[in-house]
Legacy VTK file of the C-alpha trace (Angstrom):
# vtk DataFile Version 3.0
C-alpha trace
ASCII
DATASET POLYDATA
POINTS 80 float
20.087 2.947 6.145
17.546 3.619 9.336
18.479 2.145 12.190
15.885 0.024 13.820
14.370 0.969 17.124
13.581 -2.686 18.106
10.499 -1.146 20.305
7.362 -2.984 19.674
3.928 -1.675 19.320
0.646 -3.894 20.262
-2.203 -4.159 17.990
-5.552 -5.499 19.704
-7.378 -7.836 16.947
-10.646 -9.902 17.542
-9.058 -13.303 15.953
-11.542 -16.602 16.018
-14.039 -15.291 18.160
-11.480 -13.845 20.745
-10.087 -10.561 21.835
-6.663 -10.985 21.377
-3.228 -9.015 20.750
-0.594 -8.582 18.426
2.497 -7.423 19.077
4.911 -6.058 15.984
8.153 -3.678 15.588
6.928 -0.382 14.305
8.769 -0.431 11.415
6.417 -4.197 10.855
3.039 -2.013 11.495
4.554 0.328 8.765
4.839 -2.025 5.931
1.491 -4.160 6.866
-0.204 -0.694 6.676
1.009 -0.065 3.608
0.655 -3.569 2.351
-2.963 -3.419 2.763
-3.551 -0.302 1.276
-2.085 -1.469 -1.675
-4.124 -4.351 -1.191
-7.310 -2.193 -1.172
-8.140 -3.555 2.784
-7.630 -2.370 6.137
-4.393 -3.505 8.279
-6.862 -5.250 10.300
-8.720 -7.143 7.055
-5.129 -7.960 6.178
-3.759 -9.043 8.962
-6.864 -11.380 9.933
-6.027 -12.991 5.824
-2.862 -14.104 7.115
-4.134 -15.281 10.514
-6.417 -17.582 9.030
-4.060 -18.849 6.836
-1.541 -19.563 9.749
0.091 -23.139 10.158
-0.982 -24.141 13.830
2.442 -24.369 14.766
3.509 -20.805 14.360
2.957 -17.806 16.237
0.803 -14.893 15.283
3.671 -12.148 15.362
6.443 -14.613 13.620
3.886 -15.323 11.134
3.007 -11.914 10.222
6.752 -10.886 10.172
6.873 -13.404 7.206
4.036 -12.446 5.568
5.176 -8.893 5.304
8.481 -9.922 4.603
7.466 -12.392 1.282
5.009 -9.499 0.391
7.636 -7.109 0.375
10.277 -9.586 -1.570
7.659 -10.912 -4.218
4.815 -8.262 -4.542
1.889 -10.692 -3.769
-0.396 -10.825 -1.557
-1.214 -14.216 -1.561
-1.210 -16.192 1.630
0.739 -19.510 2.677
LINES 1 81
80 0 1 2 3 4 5 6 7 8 9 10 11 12 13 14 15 16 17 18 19 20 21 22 23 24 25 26 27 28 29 30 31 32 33 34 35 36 37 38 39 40 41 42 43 44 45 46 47 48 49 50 51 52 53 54 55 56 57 58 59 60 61 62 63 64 65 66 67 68 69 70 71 72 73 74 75 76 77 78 79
């Protein structure tokens, strides 16, 4: 199995109006690439799907890690 490098990679993102960052393990930007290309989208169009569908008490980059995470496990894309 490949070890992990831990090092996190920022993604800038215009979310709600506001310029705004994003900051995900590579190995996270990896999968919500290839998530959304799956998904016929963009990793921004994807990642701003989730966004909006984020509870108002979690953070962006937790959220996303889930996302990716119950996309990988169940094969939908579905939101929340």
């Amino acid at each position: 199995m490949a070890r992990s490098s831990g090092k996190l990679k920022t993604r800038h993102i215009v979310f709600n109006g506001k310029r705004t960052s994003v900051a995900l393990e590579q190995e996270f930007w990896k999968a919500a690439d290839q998530i959304a290309v799956i998904n016929g989208m963009t990793w921004l169009e994807w990642v701003l799907m989730h966004l909006n569908a984020k509870p108002g008490n979690s953070g962006r980059a937790g959220w996303l890690r889930v996302m990716i995470l119950e996309t990988s496990l169940t094969g939908s894309s579905a939101s929340g």
